[in-house]
N, C-alpha and C positions, 0 to 999 in steps of 0.2 A: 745494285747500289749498296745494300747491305752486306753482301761479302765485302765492295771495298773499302769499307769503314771494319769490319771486325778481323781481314788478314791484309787485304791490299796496301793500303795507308800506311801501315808500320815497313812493309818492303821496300819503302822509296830510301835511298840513298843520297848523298851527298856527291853528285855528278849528273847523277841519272833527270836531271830535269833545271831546268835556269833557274837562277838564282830568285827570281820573284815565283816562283813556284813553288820552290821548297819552302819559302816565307810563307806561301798562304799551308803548304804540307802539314806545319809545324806548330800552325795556329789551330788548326783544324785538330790536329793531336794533340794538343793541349786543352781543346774545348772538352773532345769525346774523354779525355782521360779525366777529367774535374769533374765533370757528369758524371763517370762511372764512379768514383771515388763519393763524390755529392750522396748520391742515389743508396752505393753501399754502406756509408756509412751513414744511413738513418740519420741524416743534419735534423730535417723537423723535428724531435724528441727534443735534441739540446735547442732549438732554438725556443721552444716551449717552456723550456727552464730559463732561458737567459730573460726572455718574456717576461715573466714571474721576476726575477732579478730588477730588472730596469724596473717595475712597476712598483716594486718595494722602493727601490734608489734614486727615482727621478725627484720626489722634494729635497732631500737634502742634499741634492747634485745642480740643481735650479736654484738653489737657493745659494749657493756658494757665488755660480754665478750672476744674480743679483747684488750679492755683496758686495761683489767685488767691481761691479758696474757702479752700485753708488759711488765708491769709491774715487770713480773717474769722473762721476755727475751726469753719467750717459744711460741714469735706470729706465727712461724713458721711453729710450731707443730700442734697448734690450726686451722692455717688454713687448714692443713691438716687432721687433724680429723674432720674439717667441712665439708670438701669435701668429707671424709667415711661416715659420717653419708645421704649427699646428695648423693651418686654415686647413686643413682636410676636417679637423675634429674642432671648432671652434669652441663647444662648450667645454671639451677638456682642457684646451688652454686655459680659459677664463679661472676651468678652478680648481688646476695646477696654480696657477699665478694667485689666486686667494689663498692657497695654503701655503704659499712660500711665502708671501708678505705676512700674514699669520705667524708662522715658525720664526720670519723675522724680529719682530717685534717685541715676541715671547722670548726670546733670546735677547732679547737687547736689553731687554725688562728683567732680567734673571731668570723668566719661570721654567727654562728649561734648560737646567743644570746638570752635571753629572751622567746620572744612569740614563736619562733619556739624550742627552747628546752623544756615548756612546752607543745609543741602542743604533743613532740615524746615522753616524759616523758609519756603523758594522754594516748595514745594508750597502753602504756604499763599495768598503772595501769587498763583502762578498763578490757584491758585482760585478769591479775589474777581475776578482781572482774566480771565477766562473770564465770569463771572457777566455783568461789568459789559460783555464785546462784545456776550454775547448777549442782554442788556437792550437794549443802543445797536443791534442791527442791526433788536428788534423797535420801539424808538422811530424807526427812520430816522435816527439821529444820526449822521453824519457825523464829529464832531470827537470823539477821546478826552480827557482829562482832560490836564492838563501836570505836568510830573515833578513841581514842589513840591507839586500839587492831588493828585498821587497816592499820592504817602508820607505825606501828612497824612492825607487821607481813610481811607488801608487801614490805618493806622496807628490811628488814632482807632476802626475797627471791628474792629480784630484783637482790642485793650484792652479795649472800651468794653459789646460785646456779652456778654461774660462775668463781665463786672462787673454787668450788667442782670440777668440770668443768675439772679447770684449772688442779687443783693439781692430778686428777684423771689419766687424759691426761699425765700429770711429770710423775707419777708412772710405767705406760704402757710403757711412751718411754723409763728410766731408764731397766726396766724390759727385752723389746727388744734388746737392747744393749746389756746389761748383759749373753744373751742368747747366742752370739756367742763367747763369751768368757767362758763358759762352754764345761762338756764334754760332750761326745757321747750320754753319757746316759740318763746325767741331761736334753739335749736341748730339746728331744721330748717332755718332760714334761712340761717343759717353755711354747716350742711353743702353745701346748696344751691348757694349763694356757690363753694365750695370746688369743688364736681363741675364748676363753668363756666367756674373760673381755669386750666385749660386750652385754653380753646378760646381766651377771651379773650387769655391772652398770647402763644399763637399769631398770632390775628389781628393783635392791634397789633405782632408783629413783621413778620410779610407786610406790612403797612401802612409800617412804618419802610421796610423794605427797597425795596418801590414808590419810597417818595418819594425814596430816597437815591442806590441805587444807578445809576440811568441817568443820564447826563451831561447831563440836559435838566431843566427844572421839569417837576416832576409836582406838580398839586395834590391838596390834601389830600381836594379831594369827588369825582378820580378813585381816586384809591387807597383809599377805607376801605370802598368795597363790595365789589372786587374782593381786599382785604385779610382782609376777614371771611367771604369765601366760601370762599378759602383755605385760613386758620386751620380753617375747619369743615369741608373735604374732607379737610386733614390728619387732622385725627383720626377721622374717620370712615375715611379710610386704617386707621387704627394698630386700632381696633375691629374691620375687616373680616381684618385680620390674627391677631390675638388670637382670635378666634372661628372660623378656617377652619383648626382644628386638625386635623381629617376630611383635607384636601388637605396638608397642611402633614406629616403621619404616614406620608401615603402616600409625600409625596416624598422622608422621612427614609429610607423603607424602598428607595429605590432607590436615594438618593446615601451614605446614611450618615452621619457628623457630618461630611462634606462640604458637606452641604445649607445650611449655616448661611450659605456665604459666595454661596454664588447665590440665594439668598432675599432675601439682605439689598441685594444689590448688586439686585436688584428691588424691593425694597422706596423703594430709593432713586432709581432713576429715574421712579417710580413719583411719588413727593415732586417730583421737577425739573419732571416734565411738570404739575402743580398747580401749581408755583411761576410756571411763565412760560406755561401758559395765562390764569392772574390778569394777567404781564404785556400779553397780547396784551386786554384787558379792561378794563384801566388806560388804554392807548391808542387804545382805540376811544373810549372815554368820554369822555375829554378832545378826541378828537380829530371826533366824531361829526357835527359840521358839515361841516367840513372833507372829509369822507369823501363827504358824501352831496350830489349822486348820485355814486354809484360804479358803472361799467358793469360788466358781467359778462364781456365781451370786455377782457383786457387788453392784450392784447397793441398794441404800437401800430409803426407802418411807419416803413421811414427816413424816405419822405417827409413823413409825418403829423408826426415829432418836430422837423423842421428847422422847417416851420410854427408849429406851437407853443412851437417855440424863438424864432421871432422875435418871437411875439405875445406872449414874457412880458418879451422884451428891450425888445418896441417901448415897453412900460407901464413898464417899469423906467426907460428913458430918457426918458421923455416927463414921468415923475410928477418923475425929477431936473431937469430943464429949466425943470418951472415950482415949483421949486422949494417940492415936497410931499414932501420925506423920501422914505428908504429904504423898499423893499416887503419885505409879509412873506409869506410862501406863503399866510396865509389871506387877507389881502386881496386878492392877487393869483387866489386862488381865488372868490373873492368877486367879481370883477371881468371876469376872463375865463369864469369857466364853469368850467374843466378842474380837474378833481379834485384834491385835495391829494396824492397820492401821485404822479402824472403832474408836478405843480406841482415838488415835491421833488427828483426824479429828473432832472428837465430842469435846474433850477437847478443840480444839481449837477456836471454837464452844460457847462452855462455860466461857471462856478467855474473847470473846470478847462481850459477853452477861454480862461480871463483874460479876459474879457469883462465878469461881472461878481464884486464881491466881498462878502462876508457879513462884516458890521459888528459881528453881533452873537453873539461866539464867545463868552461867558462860557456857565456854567452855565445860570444865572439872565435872561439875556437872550434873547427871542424872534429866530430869524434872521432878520435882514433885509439887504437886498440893494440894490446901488448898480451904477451902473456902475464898470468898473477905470481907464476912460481917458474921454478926452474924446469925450464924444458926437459930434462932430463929424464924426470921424474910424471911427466904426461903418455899417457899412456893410452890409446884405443878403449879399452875398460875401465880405465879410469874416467872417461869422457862420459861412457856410457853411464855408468853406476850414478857419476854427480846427477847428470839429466836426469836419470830414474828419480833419483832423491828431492828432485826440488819441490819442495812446500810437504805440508803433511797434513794426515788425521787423526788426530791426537783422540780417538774413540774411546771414552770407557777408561781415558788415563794410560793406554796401554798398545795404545794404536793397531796395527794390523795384527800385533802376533794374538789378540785376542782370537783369530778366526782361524788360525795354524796351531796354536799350542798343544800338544799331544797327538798329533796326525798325524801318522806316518805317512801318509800317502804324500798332503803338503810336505812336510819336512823334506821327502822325498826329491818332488819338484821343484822346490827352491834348492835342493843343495844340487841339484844339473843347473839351474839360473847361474848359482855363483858358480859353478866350473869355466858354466861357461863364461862368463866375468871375469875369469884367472884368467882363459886362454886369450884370455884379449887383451890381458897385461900384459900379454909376450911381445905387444908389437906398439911402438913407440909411433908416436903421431906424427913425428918427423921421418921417422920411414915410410911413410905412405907417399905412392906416388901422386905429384902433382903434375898439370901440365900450365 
């Protein structure tokens, strides 16, 4: 069983089994590879920050939306749907909801003007923009968003989600209403309707949030499985809460009405790790070509990366020479063999050695990749020496030659490094063969 989840699984082809088989193949390869990906990348750490995030950010994120409920005359309602969403943690509700009416108030009254509404304003935006690195580190996304892209976007989601919120909330209680004034037959279905408008708004929010928040296109047939699987782990969260009153009595009985605020601060990291294992889910999906094969050895050598650094420069130059456009890491994966995440890492690699440059920095636009200068003048050694160079130690004001200066022996070995440097000038990146 274990070999064929770690070589079998990825051997299945596009023929070789019926079409509802290769549907469950591909789901099955997209679970194992989000796992792996989950697992590698240490998510509990960041979900432990985002934790800490939302705990600083939930009063002035609640309080927004109160506002804007009175606004519609439905604060009523909202704080009772804030109290369903908490009924795992009843006493944090209670006094989340006194410190928002509190902040309210004090606000309404003037006393909390200036430095102190930027302070709860700043929690807020850290929050999205915590969200949105660790969205972009599990996308690979390289590029953050730009100041005007980013006061609009957090701007538009600070407003816009509590205003959904609201109107959402209108809908349901319209709906409940409505339900006792139907008949026999119609109710159950109502009711029904009604017991599943939680999971559902749930899910299409994970779903929004997929597509929006990472600085890359996410399509809509990667996010709405990994959106709905979410939506319905969440609340199966907030059930398994609600019902493990047995463990939840005992812990009263140790911490006391202490217990409220390490429960809850569990409860929420608890939420993080569902939110961005969906993202690691979202990215396999979308990304699942790409991915595969994917070795199980990642690890890769200097020697190996300078190799495969020049076999994706040698394609990059050669496709611009005969003038075929810019490469994209899938084509480019497509072409040489080497994995999308290997393809990624090198490009970026190559980015910051100015070698080559990425065209396509929009949101909405796939990356793709050009040379930064004239082909001409690209060279094997010259590939090598940028790579050598990138970043520094600026030691003592003087960097390395502190530990070389007057050595013959050094001086010696570095001037065979640069020979051998020249002789790798002699051979132009576009004459390397490709296949």
């Amino acid at each position: 069983m274990l070999t064929f989840f770690k070589e079998d699984i990825w051997k299945i082809k596009e023929g070789d089994v019926s079409a509802p088989v290769m549907f469950l193949v591909n789901v099955v390869r997209t679970i194992v590879l989000a796992i792996r990906s989950f697992v590698d990348s240490r998510i509990t750490r960041t979900a432990a920050a985002l934790s800490f995030s939302t705990m600083m950010a939930i009063v002035p994120m609640v309080a927004v939306v109160f506002a804007i409920a009175r606004g519609f005359g439905v604060s009523r309602h909202i704080e009772e749907w804030f109290s369903d969403v908490l009924s795992s943690q009843p006493q944090v509700a209670e006094a989340i909801i006194g410190f928002v009416n509190s902040y309210l108030v004090n606000a309404k009254s003037g006393v909390i003007l200036g430095f102190g509404f930027v302070v709860m304003l700043y929690t807020v935006i850290m929050l999205i923009s915590n969200v949105e690195m660790a969205f972009n580190d599990i996308w690979k996304v390289k590029n953050s968003r730009g100041l005007m892209s980013t006061v609009i976007d957090y701007v538009a989601f600070f407003f816009l989600l509590p205003i959904v919120i609201t109107l959402t909330s209108g809908v349901s209680i319209f709906v409940t209403a409505m339900s006792g004034q139907m008949g026999e037959f119609v109710a159950p279905v109502v009711k029904m309707v009604i017991d599943a408008s939680p999971y559902v708004i749930m899910s299409v929010i994970f779903i929004l949030i997929y597509m929006l928040m990472p600085n890359t296109k996410v399509f809509f047939s990667s996010a709405v499985g990994p959106g709905i699987l979410a939506g319905i782990a969440m609340q199966l969260l907030q059930l398994l809460y609600i019902h493990s009153q047995l463990w939840v009595t005992s812990y009263n009985a140790i911490y006391g009405s202490f217990a409220a605020l390490p429960l809850f601060m569990l409860w929420i990291q608890f939420s993080w790790i569902i939110c961005l294992f969906g993202v690691h889910l979202c990215y396999t999906r979308q990304n699942m070509e790409q991915l595969l094969p994917m070795p199980y050895n990642e690890k890769i050598g200097e020697k190996d990366k300078m190799v495969l650094s020049a076999v994706l420069l040698a394609h990059i130059c050669k496709r611009f020479a005969n003038a075929e456009g810019a490469c994209t890491p899938l084509l480019l994966k497509k072409e040489t063999g080497i994995p999308t995440h290997v393809v990624v890492e090198l490009l970026d690699l190559l980015a910051k050695a100015r070698l080559v440059i990425n065209i396509g920095r929009d949101k909405d636009s796939e990356p793709a990749f050009m040379p930064r200068e004239d082909i001409a003048n690209i060279t094997v050694g010259e590939m090598v020496e940028r790579l050598d160079n990138i970043g520094s130690w600026p030691i003592y004001g003087s960097g390395l030659d502190a530990f070389v200066k007057d050595h013959p022996n050094w001086l010696h070995a570095l001037s065979i490094r640069q020979n051998y440097i020249d002789e790798l000038r002699t051979v132009r990146i576009t004459d390397l063969e490709i296949s």
